[in-house]
N, C-alpha and C positions, 0 to 999 in steps of 0.2 A: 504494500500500500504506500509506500514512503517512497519508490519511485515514480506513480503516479502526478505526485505534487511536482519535481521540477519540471514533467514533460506539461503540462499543465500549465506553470510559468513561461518555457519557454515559447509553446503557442500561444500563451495571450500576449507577450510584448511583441512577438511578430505579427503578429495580426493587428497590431497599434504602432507599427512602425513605419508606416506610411502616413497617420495620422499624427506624429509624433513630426516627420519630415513637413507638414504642413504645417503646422504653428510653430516650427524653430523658423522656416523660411519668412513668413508673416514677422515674427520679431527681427529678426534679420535685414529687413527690407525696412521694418520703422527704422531701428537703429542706425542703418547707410542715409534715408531720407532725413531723420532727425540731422545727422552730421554734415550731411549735402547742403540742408536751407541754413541753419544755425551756428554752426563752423565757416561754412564759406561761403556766405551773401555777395551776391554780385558776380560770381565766378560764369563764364560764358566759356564757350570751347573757341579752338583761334575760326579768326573768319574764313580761311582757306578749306580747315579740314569738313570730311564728307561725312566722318566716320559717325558722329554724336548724333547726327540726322538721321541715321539707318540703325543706330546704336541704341538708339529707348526706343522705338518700337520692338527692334526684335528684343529686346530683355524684357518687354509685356508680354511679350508673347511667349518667349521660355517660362516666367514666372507662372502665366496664367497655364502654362501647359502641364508645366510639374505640380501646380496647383491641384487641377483636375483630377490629374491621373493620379495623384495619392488621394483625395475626394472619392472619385470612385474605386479605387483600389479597398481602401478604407470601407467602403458601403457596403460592397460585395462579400471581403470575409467578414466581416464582423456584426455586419446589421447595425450599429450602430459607429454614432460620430459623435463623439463627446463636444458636449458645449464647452469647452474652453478652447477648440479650433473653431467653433462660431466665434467667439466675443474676439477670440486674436487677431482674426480677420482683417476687423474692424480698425485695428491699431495703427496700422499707418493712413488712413484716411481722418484719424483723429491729429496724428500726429503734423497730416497736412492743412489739416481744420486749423489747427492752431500756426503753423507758419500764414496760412491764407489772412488769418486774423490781422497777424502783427505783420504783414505787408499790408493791407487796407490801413494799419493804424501808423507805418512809418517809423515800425521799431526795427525792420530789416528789411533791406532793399535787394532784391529778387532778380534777377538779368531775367532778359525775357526768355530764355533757356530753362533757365530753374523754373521760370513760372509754366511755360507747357512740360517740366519734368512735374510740376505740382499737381496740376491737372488731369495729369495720365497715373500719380499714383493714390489720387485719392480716386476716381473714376475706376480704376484695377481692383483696389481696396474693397470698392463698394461692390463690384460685381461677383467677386468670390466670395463676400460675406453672402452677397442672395444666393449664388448658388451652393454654397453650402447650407445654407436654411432650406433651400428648396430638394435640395436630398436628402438633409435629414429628417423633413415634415414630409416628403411627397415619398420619396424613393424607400425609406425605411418607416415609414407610414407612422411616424414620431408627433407624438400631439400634446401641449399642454394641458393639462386637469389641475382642477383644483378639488381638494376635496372638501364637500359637502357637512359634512359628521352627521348624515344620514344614517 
């Protein structure tokens, strides 16, 4: 019976290791965005090079893609998606709520670079948080209850 329990552990932390890869990435992604607006305000890439123009879409598009495919990787073996890859989601579109602030208020000044990087990672932010709500309510048929004391 005693070797039951590790093979037990180590199939539940693999079957959460795709989920575990989505909310290190999420904080990952606040922390480089935190450092990007708040570290180095004003920063623009030189005006010659091509690479920054082709370089944050496709890194949306890597993020959203390893996004997903640990989303549903996650869906699949486990049936469920823990809320704390919902709320981390979130975390860099907060993180960009708040530089958006303090450029509206003139407490950090933005290149217009930084500002279309703000716009694409709180826009990113927000669509991985719906579609992980939307897998985890629609796809694992996950519903909030309250209970009654019926």
């Amino acid at each position: 019976m005693t070797s039951a329990g590790p093979a037990h552990t180590d199939m539940h932390s693999s079957r959460h290791m795709m989920e575990h890869l989505s909310t290190a990435l999420a904080i990952l992604l606040t922390l480089v965005g935190a450092f990007f607006f708040f570290k180095m305000p004003g920063w623009q890439p030189d005006p010659g090079s091509q690479f920054w123009v082709y370089a944050l879409p496709w890194a949306v598009l890597g993020y959203l893609a390893v996004q997903l495919i640990a989303l549903l990787s996650s869906a699949i073996d486990t049936r469920s998606i823990g809320f704390i890859d919902s709320v981390t989601a979130l975390f860099p579109a907060l993180v960009g709520a708040i530089a958006g602030v303090e450029t509206l208020q003139g407490v950090i000044q933005l290149s217009g670079f930084q500002r279309h990087a703000l716009l694409l990672m709180i826009g990113t932010s927000v669509l991985e948080a719906l579609v992980t709500l939307w897998v985890r309510f629609t796809v694992n048929k996950r519903t909030i209850g309250f209970d009654t004391g019926s």
